[in-house]
Structure formats: C-alpha cells, structure tokens
BALOBA-1460 file (C-alpha; in Angstrom, 3 decimals):
// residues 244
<rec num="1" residu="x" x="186.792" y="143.210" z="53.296"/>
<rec num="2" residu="x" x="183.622" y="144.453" z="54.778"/>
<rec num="3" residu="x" x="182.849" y="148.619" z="54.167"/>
<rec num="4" residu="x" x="180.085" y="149.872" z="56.944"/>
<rec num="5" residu="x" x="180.507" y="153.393" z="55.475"/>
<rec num="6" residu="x" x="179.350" y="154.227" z="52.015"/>
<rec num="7" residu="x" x="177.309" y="156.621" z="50.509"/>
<rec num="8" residu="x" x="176.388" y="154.988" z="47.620"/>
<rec num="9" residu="x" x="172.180" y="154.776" z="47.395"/>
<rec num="10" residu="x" x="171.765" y="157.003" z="44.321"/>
<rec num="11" residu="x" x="170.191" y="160.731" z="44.540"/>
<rec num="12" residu="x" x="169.573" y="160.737" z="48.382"/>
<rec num="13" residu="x" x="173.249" y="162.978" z="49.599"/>
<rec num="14" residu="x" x="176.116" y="164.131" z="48.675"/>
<rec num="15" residu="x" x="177.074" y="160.687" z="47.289"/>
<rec num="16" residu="x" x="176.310" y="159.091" z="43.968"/>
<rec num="17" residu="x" x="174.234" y="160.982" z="41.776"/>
<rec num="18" residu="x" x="172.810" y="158.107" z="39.282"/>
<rec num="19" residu="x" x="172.565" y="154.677" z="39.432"/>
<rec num="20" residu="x" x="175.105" y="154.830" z="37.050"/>
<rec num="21" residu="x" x="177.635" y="156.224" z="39.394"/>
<rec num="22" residu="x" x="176.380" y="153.520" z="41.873"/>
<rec num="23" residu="x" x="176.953" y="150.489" z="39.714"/>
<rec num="24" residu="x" x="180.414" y="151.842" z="38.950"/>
<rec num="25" residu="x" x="181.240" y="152.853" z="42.335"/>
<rec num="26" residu="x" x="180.119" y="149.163" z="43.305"/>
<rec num="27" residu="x" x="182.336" y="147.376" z="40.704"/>
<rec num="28" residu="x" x="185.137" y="149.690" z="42.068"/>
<rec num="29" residu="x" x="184.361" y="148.246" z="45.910"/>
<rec num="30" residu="x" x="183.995" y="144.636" z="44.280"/>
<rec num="31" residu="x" x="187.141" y="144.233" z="42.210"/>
<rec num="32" residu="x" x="189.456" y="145.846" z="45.347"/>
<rec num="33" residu="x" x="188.299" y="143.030" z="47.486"/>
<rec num="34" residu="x" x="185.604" y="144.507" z="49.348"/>
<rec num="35" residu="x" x="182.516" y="141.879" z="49.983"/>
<rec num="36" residu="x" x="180.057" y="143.578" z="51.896"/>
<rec num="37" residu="x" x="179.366" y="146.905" z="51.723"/>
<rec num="38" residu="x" x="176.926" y="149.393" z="54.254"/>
<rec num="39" residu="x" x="174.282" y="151.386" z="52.139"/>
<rec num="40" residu="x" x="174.805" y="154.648" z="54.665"/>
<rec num="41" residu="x" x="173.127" y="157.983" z="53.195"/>
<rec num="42" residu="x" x="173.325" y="160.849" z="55.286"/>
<rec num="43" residu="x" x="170.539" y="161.697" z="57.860"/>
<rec num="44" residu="x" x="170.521" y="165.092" z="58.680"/>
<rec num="45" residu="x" x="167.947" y="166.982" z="59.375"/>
<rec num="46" residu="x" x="167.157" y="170.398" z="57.110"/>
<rec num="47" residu="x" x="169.796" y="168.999" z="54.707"/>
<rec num="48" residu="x" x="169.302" y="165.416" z="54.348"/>
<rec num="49" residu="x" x="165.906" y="164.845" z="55.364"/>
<rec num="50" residu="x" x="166.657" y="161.087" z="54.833"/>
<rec num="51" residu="x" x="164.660" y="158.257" z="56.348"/>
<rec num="52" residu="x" x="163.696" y="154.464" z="56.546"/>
<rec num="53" residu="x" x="161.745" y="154.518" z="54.188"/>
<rec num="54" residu="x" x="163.451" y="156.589" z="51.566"/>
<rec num="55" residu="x" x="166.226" y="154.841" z="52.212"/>
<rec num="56" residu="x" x="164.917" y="151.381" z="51.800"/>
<rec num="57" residu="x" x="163.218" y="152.140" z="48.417"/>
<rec num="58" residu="x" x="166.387" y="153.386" z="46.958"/>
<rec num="59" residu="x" x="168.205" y="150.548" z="48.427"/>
<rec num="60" residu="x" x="165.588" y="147.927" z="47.192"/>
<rec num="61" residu="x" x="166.116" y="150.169" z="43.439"/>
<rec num="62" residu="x" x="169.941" y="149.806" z="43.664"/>
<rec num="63" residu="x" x="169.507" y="145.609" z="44.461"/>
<rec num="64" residu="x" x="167.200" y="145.264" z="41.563"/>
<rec num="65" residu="x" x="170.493" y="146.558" z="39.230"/>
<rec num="66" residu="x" x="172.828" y="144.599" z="41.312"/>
<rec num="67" residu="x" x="171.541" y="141.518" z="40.170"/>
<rec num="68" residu="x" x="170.975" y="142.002" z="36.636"/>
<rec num="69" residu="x" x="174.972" y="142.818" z="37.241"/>
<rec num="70" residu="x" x="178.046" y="140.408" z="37.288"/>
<rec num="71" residu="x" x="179.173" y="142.561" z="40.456"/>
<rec num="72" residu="x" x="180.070" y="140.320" z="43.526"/>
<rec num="73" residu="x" x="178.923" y="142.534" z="46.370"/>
<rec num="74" residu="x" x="176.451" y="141.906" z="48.993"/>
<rec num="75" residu="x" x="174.839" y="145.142" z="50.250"/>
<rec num="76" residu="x" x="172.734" y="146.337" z="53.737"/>
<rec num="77" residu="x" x="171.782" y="149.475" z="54.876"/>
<rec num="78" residu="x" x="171.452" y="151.896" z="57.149"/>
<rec num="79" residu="x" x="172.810" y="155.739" z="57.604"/>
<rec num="80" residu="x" x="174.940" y="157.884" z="59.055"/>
<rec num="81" residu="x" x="172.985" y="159.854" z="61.902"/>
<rec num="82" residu="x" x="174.219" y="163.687" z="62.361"/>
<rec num="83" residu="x" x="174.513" y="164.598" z="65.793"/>
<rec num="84" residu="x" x="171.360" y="166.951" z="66.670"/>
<rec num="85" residu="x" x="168.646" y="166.761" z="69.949"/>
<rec num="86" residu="x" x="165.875" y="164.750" z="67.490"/>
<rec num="87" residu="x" x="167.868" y="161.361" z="67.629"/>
<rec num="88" residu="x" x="166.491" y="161.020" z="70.943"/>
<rec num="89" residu="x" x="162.906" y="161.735" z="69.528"/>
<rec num="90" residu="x" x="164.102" y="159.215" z="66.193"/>
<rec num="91" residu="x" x="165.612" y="156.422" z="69.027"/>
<rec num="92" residu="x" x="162.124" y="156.650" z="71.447"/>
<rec num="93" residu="x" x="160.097" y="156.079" z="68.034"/>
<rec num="94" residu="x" x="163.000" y="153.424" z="66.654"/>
<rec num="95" residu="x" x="163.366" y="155.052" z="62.910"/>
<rec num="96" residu="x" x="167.158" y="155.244" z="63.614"/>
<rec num="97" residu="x" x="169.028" y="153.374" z="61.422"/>
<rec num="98" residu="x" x="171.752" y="151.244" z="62.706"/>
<rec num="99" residu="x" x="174.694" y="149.079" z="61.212"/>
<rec num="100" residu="x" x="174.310" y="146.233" z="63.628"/>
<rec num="101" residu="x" x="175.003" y="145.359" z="67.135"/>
<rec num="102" residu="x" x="178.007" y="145.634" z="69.502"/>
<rec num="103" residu="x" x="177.895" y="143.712" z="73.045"/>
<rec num="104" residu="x" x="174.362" y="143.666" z="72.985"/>
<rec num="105" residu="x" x="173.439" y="147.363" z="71.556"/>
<rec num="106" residu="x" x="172.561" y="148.797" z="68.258"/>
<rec num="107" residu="x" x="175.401" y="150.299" z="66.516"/>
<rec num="108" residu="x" x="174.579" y="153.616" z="65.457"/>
<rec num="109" residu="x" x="176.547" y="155.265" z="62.868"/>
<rec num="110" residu="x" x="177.100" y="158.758" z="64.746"/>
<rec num="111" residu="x" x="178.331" y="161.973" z="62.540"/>
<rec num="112" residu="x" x="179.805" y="165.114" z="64.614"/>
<rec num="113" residu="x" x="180.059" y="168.113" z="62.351"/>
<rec num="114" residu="x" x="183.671" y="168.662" z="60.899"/>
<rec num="115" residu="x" x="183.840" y="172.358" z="62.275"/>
<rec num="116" residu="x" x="183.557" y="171.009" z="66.075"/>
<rec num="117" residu="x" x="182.092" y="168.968" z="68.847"/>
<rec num="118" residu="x" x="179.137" y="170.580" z="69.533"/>
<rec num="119" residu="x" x="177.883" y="171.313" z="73.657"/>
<rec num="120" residu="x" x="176.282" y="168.298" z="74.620"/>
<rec num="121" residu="x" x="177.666" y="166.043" z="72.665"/>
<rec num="122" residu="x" x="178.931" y="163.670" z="75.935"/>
<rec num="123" residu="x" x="175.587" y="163.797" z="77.264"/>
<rec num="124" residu="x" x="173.826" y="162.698" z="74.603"/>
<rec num="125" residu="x" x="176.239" y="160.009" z="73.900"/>
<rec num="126" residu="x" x="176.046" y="158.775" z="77.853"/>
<rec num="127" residu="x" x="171.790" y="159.188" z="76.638"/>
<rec num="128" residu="x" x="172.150" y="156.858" z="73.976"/>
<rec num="129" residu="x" x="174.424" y="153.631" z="75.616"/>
<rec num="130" residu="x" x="171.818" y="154.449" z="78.657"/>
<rec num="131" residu="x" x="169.069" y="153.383" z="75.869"/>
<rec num="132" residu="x" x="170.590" y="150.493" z="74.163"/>
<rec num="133" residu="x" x="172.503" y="152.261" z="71.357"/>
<rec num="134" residu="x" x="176.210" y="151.983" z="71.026"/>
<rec num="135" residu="x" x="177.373" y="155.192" z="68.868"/>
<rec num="136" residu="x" x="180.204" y="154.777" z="66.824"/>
<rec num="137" residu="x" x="181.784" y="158.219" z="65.858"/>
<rec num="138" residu="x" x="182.416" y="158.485" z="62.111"/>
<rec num="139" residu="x" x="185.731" y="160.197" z="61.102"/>
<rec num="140" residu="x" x="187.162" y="161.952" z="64.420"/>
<rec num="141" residu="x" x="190.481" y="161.843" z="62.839"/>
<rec num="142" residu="x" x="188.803" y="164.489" z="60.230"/>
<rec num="143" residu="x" x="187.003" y="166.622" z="62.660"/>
<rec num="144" residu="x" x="188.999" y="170.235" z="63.007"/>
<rec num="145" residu="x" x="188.478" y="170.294" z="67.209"/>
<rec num="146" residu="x" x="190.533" y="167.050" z="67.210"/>
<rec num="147" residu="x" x="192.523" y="168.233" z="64.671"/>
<rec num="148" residu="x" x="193.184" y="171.191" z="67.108"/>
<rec num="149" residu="x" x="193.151" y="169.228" z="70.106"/>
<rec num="150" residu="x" x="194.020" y="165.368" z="70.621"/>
<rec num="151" residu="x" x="192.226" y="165.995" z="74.343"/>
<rec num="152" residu="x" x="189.318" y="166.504" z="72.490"/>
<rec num="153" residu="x" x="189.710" y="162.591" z="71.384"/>
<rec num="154" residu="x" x="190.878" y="161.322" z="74.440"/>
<rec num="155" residu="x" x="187.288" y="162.981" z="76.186"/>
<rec num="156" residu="x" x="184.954" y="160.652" z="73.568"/>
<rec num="157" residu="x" x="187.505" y="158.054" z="74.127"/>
<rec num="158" residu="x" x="186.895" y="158.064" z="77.830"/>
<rec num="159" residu="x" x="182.599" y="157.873" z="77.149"/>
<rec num="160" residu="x" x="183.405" y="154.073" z="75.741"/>
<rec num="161" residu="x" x="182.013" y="154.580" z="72.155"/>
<rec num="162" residu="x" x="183.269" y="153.061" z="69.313"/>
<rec num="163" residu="x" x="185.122" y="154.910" z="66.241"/>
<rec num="164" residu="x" x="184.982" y="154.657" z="62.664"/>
<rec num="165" residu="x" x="188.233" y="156.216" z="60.698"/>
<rec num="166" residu="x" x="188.241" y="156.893" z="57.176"/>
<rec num="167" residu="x" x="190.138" y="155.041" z="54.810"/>
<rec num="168" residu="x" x="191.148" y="157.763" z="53.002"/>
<rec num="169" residu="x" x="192.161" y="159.575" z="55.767"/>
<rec num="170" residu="x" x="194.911" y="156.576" z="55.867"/>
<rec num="171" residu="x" x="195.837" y="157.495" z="52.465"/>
<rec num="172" residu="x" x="196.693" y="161.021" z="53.165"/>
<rec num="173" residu="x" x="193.668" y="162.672" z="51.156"/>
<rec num="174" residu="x" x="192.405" y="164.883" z="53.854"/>
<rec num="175" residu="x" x="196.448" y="165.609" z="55.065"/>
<rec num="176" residu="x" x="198.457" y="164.872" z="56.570"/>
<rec num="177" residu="x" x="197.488" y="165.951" z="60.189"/>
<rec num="178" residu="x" x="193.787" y="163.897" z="59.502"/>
<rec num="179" residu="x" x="196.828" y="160.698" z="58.384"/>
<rec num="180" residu="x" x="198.819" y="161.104" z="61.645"/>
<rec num="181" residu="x" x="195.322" y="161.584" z="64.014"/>
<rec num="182" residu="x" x="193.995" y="158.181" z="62.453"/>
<rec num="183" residu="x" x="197.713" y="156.366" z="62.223"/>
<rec num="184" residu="x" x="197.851" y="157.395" z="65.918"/>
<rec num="185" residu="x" x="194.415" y="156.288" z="66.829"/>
<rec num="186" residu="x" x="195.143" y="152.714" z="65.244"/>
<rec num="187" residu="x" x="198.791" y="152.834" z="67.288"/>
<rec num="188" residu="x" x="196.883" y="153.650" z="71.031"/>
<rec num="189" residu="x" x="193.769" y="151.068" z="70.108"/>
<rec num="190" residu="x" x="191.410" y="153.568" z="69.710"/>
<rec num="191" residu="x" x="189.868" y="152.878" z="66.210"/>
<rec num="192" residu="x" x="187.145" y="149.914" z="66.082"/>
<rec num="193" residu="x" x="186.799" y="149.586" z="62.394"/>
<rec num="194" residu="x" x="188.252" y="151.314" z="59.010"/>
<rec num="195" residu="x" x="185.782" y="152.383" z="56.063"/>
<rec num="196" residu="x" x="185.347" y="153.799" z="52.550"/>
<rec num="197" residu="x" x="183.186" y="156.759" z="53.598"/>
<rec num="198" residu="x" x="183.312" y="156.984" z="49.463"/>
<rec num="199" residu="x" x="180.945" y="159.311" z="47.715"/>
<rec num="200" residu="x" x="181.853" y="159.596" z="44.203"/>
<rec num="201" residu="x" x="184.275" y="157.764" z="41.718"/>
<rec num="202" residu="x" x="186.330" y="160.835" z="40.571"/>
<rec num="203" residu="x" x="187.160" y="162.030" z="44.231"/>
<rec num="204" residu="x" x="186.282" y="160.118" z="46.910"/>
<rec num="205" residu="x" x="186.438" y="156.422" z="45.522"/>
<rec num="206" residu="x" x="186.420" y="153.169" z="47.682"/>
<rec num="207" residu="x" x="190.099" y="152.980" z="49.182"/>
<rec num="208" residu="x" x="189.675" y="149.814" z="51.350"/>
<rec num="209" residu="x" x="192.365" y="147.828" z="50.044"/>
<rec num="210" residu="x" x="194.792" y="150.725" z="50.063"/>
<rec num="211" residu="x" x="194.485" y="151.782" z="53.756"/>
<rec num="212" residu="x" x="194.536" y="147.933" z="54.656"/>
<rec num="213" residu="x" x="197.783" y="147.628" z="53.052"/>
<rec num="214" residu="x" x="199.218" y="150.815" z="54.441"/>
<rec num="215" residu="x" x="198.132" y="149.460" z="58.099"/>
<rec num="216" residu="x" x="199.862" y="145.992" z="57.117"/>
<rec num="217" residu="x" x="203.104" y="147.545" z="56.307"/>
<rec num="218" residu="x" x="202.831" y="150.247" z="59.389"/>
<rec num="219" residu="x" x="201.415" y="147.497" z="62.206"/>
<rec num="220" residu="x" x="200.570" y="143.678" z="61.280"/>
<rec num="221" residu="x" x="198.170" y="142.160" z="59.048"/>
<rec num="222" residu="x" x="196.292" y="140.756" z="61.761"/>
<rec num="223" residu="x" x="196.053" y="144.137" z="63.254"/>
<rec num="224" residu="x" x="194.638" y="145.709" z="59.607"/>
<rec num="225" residu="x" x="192.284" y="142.240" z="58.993"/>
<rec num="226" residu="x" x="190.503" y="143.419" z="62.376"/>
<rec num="227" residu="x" x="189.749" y="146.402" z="61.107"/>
<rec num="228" residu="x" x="188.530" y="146.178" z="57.909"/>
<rec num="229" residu="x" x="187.082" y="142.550" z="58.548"/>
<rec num="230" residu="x" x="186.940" y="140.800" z="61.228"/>
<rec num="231" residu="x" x="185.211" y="143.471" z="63.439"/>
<rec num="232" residu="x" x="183.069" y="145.084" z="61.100"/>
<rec num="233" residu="x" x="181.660" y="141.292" z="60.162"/>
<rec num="234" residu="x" x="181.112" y="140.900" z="63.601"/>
<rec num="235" residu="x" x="178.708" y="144.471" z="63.997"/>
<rec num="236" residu="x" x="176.955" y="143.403" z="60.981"/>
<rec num="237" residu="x" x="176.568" y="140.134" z="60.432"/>
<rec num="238" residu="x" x="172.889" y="140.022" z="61.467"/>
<rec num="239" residu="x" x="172.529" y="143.031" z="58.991"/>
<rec num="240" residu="x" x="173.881" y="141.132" z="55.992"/>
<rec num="241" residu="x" x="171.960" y="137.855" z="56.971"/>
<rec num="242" residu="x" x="168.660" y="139.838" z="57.096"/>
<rec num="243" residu="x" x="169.027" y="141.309" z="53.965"/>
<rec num="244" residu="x" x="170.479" y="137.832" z="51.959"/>
C-alpha cells in the first residue's frame, strides 16, 4: 500500500512530536503493509509556517534514522497546502510542495478548513488547473459544510479536482456521518485515493490496511487496491524514484 498523507516529519505540526514517535509511527505503517509513505507536514500560514526547506531538513533527519532501522518503508515528501490567497504567490515562485503528477499537472495536496468552504474557494481551484496544478482536496468527507450539505461536494466535484478521503474516516473515528460521506463518495466514484492522514500513535495511527479491508468487504478488492495502490503509485511514482 502506498500512504500520500502522513504527518509524520518530527516537531514541524500537529503530528509526531520526536523522532521517537516517528520511528514508531513508521514501524506501525511498515508492518500493516504500507510501502511508501508521503512525508506531508502542514503548510499553513500563521500556524504552520512550514516550508521546502524546513521540510526537507527534517525529512533528510528522519532518513538518516530510517536506515540505521530494520523498517521497510520508502519515504518522499511534500505537504499539505491550507487553502489561503498566498498559494498563488507560493505557485508563481514554485515553493509549493506537491505529491506528484496527475495527467500532466502537479498534484497538490489541498486542505479546506474543517469549519467550511471558504468564498473563493472554486476560483482559486479553476486558478490553479489554469496554472498546471491539479488540487486534490484532503478529507471532504470530514469537512462540517459537506457534512451539512452533500451539494456542497457535488460543487468541487463538478471543478474536476481530485479527492483524498481519510482512512480513518472509513473506520468510523470521526462518525459516523464523516463514514457514510466517504463510503458514499467511494460508491458514486468520487474519491481518487485513500490515506492515513495519521498524526500520532495513541490517536490517530496509520489505518491503511483497515479501511482497505473494509472497502474489500463493502465493494471489490480491485476497487480498494485502486485506492490505496494502484492510483496513488501512479501520482507518485516520480516522487519515490527521485528520492530512492
């Protein structure tokens, strides 16, 4: 399994505090079955102030440990961009991180806020394919104006963009309404790829191998190899390669 969603680089989010937590929250990924796994710390600006180079010096820190390691995971990164007027700025000066390329664009990892969809959200997205960059919206199924209303989803659906669900969403851990928006999503053909999103070992592990097997038994196992392999490896692959 390939995860394009992590937040795993140590001290840089919300995610794992310590290499420690890292290394264990690796091991977790590695021994479930995941492969590859997305380095993806937050960028958001006044919060996060995350950027390429931060990001690359923790990720080159966390590689050093992975090899001293016996853990079987092969690791990229990039981050998860929230929504805000600058990415245009970041895109025009290319310091936007992406997680690889989808029919010919750069796949940007695209966070809405989970209160709403802010005003201007379609135009900036219509902005971005007009400049090369495919966004892919992480977690709608978790976002409470979808929760509230599904034409909220169908109106991103209808801007083309590509859509990352949470695979503990699948799992029930954000409820069951975030479950049923995601299960439904999968159902109509709307989601693209499933990830970890994980942040910490106690609550938010790597659950991979549990939402595949929960989209198995619900739809096919073709259907959940898609989306937790076969189309994330083929976003990424150039990603991986670089980085191996």
């Amino acid at each position: 399994m390939i995860d394009l969603h992590s937040h795993i680089l140590p001290g840089l989010d919300d995610g794992a505090l310590d290499m420690a937590e890292t290394l264990s929250l690796l091991r977790i990924a590695s021994d479930s079955g995941i492969t590859h796994m997305m380095c993806t710390p937050h960028i958001q600006l006044g919060r996060f102030d995350n950027n390429l180079a931060k990001i690359s010096n923790a990720f080159e820190q966390v590689t050093k440990h992975l090899e001293s390691s016996d853990i079987g995971i092969k690791l990229a990164f990039a981050a998860e961009v929230r929504i805000c007027p600058e990415i245009m700025l970041m895109a025009k000066q290319s310091t936007l991180p992406f997680i690889g390329t989808w029919q010919g664009k750069n796949v940007l990892l695209l966070e809405l806020p989970h209160s709403h969809i802010p005003a201007g959200t379609e135009q900036l997205i219509k902005w971005l394919k007009n400049n090369n960059i495919m966004p892919m919206i992480a977690h709608p199924e978790r976002n409470r104006d979808i929760l509230a209303d599904r034409k909220k989803l169908q109106q991103l659906t209808k801007l083309d963009c590509l859509f990352q669900l949470t695979a503990s969403s699948i799992c029930g851990d954000f409820g069951e309404d975030a479950r049923a928006i995601a299960l439904e999503m999968i159902a109509n053909e709307q989601a693209t790829i499933i990830a970890t999103d994980t942040h910490n070992v106690k609550r938010r592990p790597p659950k991979l191998k549990d939402a595949k097997d929960i989209v198995t038994e619900q739809f096919s196992e073709k259907l959940a190899q898609q989306l937790v392999h076969d189309i994330p490896w083929r976003i990424s692959a150039d990603k991986f390669s670089v980085v191996s």
